[in-house]
C-alpha positions in Angstrom: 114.2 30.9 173.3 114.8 29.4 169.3 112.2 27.5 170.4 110.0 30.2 170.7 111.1 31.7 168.1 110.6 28.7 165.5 106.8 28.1 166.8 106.3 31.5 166.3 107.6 31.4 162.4 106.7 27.9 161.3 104.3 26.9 163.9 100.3 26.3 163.5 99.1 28.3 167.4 96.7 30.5 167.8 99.9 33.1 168.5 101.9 31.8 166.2 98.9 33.0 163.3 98.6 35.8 164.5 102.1 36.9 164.9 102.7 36.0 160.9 99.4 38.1 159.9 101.2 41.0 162.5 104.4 40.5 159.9 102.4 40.7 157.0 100.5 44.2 158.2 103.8 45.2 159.3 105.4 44.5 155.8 102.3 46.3 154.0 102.4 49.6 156.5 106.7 49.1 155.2 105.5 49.6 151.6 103.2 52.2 152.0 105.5 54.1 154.1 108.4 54.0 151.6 105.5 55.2 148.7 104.4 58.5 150.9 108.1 59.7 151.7 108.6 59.9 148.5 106.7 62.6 148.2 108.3 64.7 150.9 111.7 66.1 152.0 113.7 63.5 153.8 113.4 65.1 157.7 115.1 64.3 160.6 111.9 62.4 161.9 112.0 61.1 158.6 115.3 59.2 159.0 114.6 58.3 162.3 111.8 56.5 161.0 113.8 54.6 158.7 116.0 53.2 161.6 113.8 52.3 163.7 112.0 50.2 160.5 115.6 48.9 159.6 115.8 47.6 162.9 112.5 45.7 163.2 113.9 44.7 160.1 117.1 43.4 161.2 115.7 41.5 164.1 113.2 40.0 162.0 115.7 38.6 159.6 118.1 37.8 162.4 115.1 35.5 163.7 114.7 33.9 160.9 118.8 32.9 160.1 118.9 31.9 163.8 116.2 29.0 163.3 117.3 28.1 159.5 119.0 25.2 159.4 120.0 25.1 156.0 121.7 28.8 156.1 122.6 28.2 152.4 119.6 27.3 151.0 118.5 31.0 153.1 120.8 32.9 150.9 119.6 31.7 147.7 116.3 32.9 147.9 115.9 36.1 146.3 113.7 37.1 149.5 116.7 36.8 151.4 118.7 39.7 149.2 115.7 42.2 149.1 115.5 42.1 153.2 119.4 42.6 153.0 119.0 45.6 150.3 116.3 46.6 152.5 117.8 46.6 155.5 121.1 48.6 154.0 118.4 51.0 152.8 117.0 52.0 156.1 119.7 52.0 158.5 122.4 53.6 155.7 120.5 56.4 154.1 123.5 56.8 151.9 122.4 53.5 150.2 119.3 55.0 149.4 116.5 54.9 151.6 114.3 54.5 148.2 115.2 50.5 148.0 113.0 49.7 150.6 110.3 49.0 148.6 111.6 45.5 148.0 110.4 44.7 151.4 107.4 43.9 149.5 108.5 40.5 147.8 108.8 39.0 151.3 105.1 39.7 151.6 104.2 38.2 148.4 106.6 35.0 149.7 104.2 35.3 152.9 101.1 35.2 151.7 102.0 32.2 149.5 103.4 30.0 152.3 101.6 27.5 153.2 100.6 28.3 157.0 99.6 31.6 156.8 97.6 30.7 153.1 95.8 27.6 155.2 95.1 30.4 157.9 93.7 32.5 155.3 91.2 29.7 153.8 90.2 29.2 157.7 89.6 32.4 158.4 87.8 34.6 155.6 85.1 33.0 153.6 85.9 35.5 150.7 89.5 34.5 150.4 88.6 30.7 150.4 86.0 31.3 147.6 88.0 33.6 145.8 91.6 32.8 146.2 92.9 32.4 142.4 91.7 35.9 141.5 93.1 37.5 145.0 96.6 35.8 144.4 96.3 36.7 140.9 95.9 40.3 141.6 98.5 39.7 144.5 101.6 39.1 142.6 99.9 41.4 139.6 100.1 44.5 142.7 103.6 43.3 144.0 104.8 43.6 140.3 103.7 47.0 140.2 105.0 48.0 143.3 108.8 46.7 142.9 108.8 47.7 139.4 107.7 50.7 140.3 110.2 51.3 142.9 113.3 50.4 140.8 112.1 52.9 138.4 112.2 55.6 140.9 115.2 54.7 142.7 117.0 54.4 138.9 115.8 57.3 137.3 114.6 59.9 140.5 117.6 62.9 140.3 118.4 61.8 137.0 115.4 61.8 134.9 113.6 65.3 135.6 110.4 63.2 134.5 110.3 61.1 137.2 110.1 63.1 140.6 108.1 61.1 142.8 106.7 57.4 143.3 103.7 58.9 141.2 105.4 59.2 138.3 107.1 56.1 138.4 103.7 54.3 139.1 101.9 56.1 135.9 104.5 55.5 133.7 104.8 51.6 134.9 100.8 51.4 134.5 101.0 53.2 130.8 104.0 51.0 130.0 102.2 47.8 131.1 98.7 48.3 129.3 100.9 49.6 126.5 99.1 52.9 126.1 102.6 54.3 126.0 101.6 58.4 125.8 105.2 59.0 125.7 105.3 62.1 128.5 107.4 59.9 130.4 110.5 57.9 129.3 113.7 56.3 131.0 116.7 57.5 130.5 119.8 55.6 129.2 120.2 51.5 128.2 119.0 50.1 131.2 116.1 52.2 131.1 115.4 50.7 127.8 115.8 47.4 128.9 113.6 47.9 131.9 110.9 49.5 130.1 111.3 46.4 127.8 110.8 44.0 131.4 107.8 46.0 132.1 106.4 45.2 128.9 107.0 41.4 128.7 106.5 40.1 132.3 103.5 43.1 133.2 101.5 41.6 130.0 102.2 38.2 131.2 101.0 38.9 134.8 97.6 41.2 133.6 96.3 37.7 131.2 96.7 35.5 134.1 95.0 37.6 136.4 92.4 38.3 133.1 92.2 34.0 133.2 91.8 33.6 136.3 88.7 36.2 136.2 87.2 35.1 133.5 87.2 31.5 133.1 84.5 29.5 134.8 84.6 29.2 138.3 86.3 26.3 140.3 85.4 24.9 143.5 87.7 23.9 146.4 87.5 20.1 147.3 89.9 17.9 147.6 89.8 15.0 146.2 90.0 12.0 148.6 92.1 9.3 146.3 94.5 11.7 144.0 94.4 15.1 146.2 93.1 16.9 143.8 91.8 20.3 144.9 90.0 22.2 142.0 86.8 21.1 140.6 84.3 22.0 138.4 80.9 23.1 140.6 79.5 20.5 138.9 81.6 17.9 138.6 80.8 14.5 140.0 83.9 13.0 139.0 87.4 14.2 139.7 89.1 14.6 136.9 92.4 13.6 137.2 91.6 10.5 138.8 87.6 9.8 137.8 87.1 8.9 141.1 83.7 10.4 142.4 83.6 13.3 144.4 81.0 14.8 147.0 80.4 18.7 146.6 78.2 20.8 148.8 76.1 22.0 147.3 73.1 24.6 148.6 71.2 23.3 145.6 69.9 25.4 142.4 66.6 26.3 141.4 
């Protein structure tokens, strides 16, 4: 049965692919759901929901501890804590069912490992020629979406500005371009300071995505004496190396 388990984590099957892209829509649908109930009274069906997530949850994190084997290493991951927090947040309402938002940075850890990324390439011409600028915009989104989600889950009940995810998310875009209209503000120090985070690592985030779009294009190729993968189109020498390099071209007119 770990057996199982581990292929189906770490392993490079046909099953074992498309169980990982099954956790990553799975992770996604988590997010969204978290973003629409916070627009709505918490209902019975509501909180049933949120238990039966917490317990996929659970199982999934279980999984993954059973077929560690450096446990340690596990629980220094920041991953690690959000699925914890997460977990707390669905199964203990009390906790507040809002922190499960931060089931979002195990997604952005999935996408970047390296079997599901190499699944990606192999799968979707799109992502393979445009990978930079989707990973770019990736952790750009993920950004959004957690700091969004603290915002709320800080300042919802105490900050009669902030009522719903909406609010949070427009003052978190107006704080990040620094429009800064100054209808919505946080409340308190650590507002302050948060506001200040926004500010510092959003900016940071938007140029690299801004790079990344606007620099000249790169091709994927490795190259076969240094490994290098990113080339100019082209470029008949690798750069790191100078050793010459064969790209496939469909030829230019």
């Amino acid at each position: 049965m770990l057996s199982r388990i581990r292929d189906l984590y770490d392993g490079h099957s046909d099953t074992a692919h498309r169980f990982r892209y099954g956790l990553l829509a799975f992770d996604v649908a988590t997010t969204l759901y978290v973003v629409a109930t916070s627009f709505f009274t918490h209902t019975l069906t509501i909180e049933i929901i949120d238990m039966v997530l917490g317990a996929v949850i659970l199982a999934d994190f279980i999984a993954r501890l059973a077929i560690e084997t450096k446990r340690r290493r596990l629980f220094l991951r920041l991953t690690t804590w959000a699925d914890i927090v997460a977990i707390a947040s669905f199964l203990a309402p009390i906790a507040g069912e809002g922190l499960g938002f931060l089931r979002i940075l195990r997604t952005l850890r999935l996408l970047h490992s390296y079997q599901l990324l190499k699944r990606l390439r192999a799968d979707f011409a799109y992502f393979r020629s445009h990978e930079e600028v989707l990973l770019a915009s990736l952790n750009l989104m993920v950004f959004l979406f957690v700091t969004t989600g603290l915002i709320y889950a800080l300042q919802y009940g105490k900050n009669d500005d902030i009522r719903n995810y909406a609010d949070a998310f427009y003052f978190t875009v107006t704080t990040l371009t620094t429009t800064g209209f100054g209808d919505i503000t946080l409340e308190g120090t650590g507002g302050r300071l948060l506001s200040v985070g926004v500010m510092i690592i959003g900016v940071t985030l938007f140029l690299r995505l801004a790079q990344v779009l606007f620099r000249p294009t790169k091709v994927r190729q490795e190259c076969q004496t240094c490994g290098l993968m990113l080339h100019d189109a082209d470029a008949v020498h690798c750069k790191h190396c100078g050793a010459t390099i064969r790209i496939r071209t469909d030829g230019s007119s």
